[in-house]
N, C-alpha and C positions, 0 to 999 in steps of 0.2 A: 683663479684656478677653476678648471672647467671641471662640471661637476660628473663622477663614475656613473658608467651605463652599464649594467649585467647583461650579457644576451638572455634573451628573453626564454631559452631554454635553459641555460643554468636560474632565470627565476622561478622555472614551473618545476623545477628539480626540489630547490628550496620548499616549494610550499607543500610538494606531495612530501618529502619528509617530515615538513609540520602536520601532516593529515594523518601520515601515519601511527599517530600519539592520539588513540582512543578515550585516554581520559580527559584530556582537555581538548578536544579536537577544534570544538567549535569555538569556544572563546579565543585558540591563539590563532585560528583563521581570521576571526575578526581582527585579529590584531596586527596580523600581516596586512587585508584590505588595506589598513588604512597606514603603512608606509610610503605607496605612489602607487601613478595608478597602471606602472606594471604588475604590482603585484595583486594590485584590487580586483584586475579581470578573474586570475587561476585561482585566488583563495575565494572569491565568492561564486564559483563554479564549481569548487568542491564541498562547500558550504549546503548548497540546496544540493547536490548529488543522490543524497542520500536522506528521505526525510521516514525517519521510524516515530510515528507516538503513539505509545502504552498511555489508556488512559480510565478511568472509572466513570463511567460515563451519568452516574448516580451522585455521587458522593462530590465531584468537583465540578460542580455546576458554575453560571457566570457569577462573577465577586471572587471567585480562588483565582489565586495565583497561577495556576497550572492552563485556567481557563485563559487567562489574560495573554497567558504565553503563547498558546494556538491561534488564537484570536490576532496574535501580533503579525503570525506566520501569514494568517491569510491578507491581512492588510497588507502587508510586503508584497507578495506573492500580486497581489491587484493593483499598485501603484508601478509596478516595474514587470510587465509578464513575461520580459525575457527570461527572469528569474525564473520560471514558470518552465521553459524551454530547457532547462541544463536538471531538470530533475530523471535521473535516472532510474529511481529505485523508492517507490512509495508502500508504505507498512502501516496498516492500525491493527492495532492488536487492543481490543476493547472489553472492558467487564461492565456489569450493574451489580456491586457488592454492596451491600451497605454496611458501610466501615462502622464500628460501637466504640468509643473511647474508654480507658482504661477506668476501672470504678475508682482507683484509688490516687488522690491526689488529685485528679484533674477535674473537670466539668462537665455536663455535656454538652454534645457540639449543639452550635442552634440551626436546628435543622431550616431548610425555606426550599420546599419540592415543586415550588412554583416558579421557581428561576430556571432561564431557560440552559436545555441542556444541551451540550459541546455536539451531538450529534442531529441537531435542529436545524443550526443554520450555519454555523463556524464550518464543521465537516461537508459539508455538504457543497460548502463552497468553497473550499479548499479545492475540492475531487471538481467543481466543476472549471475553475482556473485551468487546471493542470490538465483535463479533458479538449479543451476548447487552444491549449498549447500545442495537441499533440496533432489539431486537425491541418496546422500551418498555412492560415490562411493570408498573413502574412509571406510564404517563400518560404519557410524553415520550420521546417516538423521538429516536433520535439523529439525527444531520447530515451522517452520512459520505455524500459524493458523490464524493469520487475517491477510485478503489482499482490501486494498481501493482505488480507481481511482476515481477520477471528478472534478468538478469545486469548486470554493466557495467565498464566500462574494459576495452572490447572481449573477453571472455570469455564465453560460457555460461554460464546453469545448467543442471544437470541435474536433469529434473524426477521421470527414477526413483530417482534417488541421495537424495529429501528424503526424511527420514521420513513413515510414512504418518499420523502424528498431525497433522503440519506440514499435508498436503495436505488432510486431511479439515477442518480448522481454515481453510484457506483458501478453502476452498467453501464453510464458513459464512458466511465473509466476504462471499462473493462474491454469498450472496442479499438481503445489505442493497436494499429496494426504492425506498433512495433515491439509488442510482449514478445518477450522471449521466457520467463520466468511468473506464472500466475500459481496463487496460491488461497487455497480458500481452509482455513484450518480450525479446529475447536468450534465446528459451529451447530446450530442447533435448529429443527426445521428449517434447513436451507431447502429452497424453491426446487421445485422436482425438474422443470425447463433450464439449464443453466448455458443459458445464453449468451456463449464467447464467444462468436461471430467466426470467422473466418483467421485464424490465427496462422498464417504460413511460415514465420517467423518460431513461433513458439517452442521450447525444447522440454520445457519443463511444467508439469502441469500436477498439482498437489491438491488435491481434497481428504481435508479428514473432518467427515463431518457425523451429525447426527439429525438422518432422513426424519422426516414425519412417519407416525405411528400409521397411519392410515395404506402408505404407500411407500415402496422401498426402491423405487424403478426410478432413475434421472433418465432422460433420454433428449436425443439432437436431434438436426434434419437426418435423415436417411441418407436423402441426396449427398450431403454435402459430406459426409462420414466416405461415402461409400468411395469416392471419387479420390477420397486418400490429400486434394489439396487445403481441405480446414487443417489438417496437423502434420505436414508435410515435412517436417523436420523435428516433431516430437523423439526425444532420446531418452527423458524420463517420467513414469506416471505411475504415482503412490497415491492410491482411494482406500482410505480406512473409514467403515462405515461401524459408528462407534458403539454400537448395540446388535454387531453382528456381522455376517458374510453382507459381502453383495451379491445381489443376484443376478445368474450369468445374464439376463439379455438387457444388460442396463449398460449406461452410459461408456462407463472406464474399456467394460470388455468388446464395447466394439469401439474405442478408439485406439485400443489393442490391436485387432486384431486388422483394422487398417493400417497399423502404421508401424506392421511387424518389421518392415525390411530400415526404418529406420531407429526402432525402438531397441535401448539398451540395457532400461532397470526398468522393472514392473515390480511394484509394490504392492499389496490388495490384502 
């Protein structure tokens, strides 16, 4: 008996139905790969599609589980960089909280602030895989169009407390020229030069941050603003500056005011 073939479009129908299932997404993609290896190509393309990590960048140092589990992504991600290639959508959303465990019943944790932390060398090299993906040196640029940085569950990050390997790795990131969607949110002294190159591509552009006390003014090339092609298809841009107005001759209101004929939500 010869064995059933699925056209390979009723298989990628299959596994985007199994993707569509947010709470177990990623374990039954895993578990579609490994049926044959029609189905291995579409569920592990939808697998990296999308990589979001919320993480305490304090509290879950190397030795936690949480750590081991990032750590595992960027191994992957460097034994196979195709993997690398099908990410379309990358997010850290990062704190430095230091967690206190309950007084009663429990112990406390045993602290060890000399181990190294998730945004030293794991993140760092995570962003620079996925940078060095999208330059397609191989023939095939990668696909990243959304890229996210900042805090969350109402915290900060602090953008001088990252390491400077972290930072320089993230402005790798951040020249991929196939952003459509950049996102800089909850952050705290972020750099007054915000250097996102040439983005023609880009639609959407998010800062909510909080300037340095010293200085309230972000600014770009002149040149490159004025000529209208850095944001040429900019449609929407929300700057919430978190301790107050921005002030008009800063960054947002002249990427405004370039890219009035395509802009559709202004946020401020």
């Amino acid at each position: 008996m010869l064995p059933i073939t699925l056209p390979q479009e009723l298989i990628d129908l299959i596994v985007d139905e199994v993707a569509s299932d947010r709470s177990e997404r990623v374990d039954t993609l895993k578990t579609c790969s490994l049926v044959s290896k029609s189905f291995s190509q579409p569920a592990r393309t939808r697998i990296f599609s999308n990589i979001t990590i919320e993480y305490n960048i304090i509290y879950e140092r190397r030795g936690t589980k949480k750590f081991d589990r990032v750590e595992a992504l960027w191994n992957t991600l460097q034994r196979d960089p195709r993997l690398a290639r099908k990410v379309c959508a990358f997010e850290l959303n990062l704190v430095e909280v230091i967690r206190f465990p309950r007084l009663i019943g429990t112990d406390y944790w045993d602290w060890d602030l000399s181990k190294e932390r998730i945004d030293q060398v794991v993140l760092p090299g995570i962003m620079d895989t996925l940078a060095e993906a999208q330059r397609g040196h191989t023939g095939y640029r990668g696909r990243l169009h959304t890229l996210g940085l900042g805090g969350y569950d109402l915290f900060l990050l602090d953008w001088n407390r990252l390491p400077s390997k972290f930072q320089q790795s993230w402005w790798a990131l951040c020249a991929a020229s196939t952003l459509k969607y950049l996102r800089v949110g909850r952050m705290r002294d972020f750099p007054l030069t915000l250097d996102i190159g040439m983005k023609p591509l880009l639609r959407r552009l998010e800062l909510v941050v909080e300037l340095p006390s010293s200085s309230t003014t972000m600014t770009l090339p002149y040149a490159q603003l004025a000529s209208g092609e850095g944001f040429a298809s900019l449609e929407e841009l929300e700057c919430v500056h978190l301790l107050g107005w921005w002030p008009p001759d800063d960054i947002c209101t002249i990427i405004a005011m370039t890219c009035a004929s395509t802009l559709r939500t202004l946020k401020m």
